[in-house]
N, C-alpha and C positions, 0 to 999 in steps of 0.2 A: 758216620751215622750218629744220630743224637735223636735219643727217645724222647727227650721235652722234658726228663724229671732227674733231671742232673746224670745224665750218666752218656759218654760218649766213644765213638773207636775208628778208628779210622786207617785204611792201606795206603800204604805209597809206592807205588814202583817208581823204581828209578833204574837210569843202567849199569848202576851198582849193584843193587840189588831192591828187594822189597823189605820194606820197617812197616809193624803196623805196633800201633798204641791204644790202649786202654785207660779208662778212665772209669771207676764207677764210684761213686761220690759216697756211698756208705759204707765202702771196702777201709777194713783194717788195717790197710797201705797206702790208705789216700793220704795227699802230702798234709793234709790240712787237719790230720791229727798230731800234727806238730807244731807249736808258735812261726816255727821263721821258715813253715812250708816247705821241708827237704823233704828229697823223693825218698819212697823204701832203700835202704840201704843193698847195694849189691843189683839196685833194678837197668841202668843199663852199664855195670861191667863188661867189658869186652861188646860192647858197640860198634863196630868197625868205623875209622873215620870216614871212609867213604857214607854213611849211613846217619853221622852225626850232625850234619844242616839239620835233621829232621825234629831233633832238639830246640830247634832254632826258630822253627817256624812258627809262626803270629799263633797260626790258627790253633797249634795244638798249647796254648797257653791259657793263663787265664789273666783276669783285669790288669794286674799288675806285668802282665809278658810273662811270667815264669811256665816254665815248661810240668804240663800233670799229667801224669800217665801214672796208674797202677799196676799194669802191666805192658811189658814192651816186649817184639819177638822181631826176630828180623833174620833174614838167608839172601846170603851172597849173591849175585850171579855166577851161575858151576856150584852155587854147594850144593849137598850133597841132602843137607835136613835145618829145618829150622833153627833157632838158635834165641837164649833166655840171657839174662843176668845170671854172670856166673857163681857168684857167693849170695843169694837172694836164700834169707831163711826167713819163712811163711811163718804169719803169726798163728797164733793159740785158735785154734774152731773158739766162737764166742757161747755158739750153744750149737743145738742138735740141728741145726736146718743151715748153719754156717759151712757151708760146705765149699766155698767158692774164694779164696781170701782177697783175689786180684781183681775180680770181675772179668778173668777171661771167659768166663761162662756168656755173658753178651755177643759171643763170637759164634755163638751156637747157630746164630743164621746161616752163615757160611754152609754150615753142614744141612739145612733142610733145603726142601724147596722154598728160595729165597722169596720167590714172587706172591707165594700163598701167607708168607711171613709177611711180607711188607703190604698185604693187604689188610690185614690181623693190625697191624701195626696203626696203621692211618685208621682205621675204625676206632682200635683203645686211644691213641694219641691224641688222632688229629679230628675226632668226630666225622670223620669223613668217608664217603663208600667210593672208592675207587674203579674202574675198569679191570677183573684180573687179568682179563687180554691183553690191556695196554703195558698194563707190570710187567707182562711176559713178553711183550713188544721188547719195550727196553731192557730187561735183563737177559736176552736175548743179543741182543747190540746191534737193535735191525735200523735201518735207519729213520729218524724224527722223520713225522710226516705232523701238518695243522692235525687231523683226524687224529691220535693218538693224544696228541700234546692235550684238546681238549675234552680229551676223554678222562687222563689225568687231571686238569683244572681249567675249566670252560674260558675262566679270564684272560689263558693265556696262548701264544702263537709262537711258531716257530719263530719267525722273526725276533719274538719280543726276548726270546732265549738265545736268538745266534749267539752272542757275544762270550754266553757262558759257554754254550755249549762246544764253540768252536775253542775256548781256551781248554777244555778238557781231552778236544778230539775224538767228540762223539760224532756219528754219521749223521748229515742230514741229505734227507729224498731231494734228489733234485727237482 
């Protein structure tokens, strides 16, 4: 997910397990309060190498490839509970409303009704008034029908989506 003002996050399962990374661009652990862009000290200790591609990958980089996360969490397959950078010491609150130092607070969606979020979302963001139906359509995992797709963006067609959609393995109505 990328809210359009620098800040992003993103899951990954895999059959290792799931890695999800944070990034929020005015956090006091962002790499780019540094000259030569290293990550917070201690942010992914004890990584598991099965879980370490995810370092790797294009998308969570920036211009340059380097990998930017502010905060990384990640759990095995079979464990038992999540899992942090193991020597990660959080900088100083900057003032009274710094309550957040990594931007896992971005992650808050997860916990609400997501679909009423990412409606909220596309209005502040993207100027745009959505379907909440079709939100719930797809957050749902029911499968792509044209009727939904262009209820989310009139321009577009099932068709014109197979190719992503099928790389992600999402349903589509026959």
């Amino acid at each position: 997910m990328n809210n359009g003002s620098g800040d992003e996050w993103s899951v990954v399962f895999t059959v290792g397990g799931a890695f999800i990374r944070v990034f929020d661009h005015e956090s006091a652990m962002t790499p780019y309060r540094d000259p030569v862009h290293q990550l917070w000290p201690g942010l992914l200790d004890g990584l598991p190498a099965v879980l370490r591609p995810q370092v790797e990958e294009p998308a969570f980089g920036d211009e340059e490839g380097r990998f930017v996360a502010t905060a990384v969490l990640w759990r095995l397959a079979g464990d038992d509970r999540w899992r942090a950078g193991e020597h990660i010491a959080f900088p100083q609150p900057r003032g009274a409303y710094d309550t957040d130092p990594d931007g896992s607070g971005l992650l808050e969606i997860l916990l609400d009704d997501i679909a009423d979020r990412y409606v909220s979302f596309a209005q502040d963001h993207h100027e745009v008034d959505v379907d909440p139906r079709a939100v719930e359509h797809v957050v749902a995992h029911r499968p792509l029908t044209d009727v939904v797709v262009r209820a989310l963006n009139a321009e577009a067609t099932v068709s014109g989506l197979y190719e992503d959609v099928a790389a992600i393995g999402y349903p589509i109505a026959a």
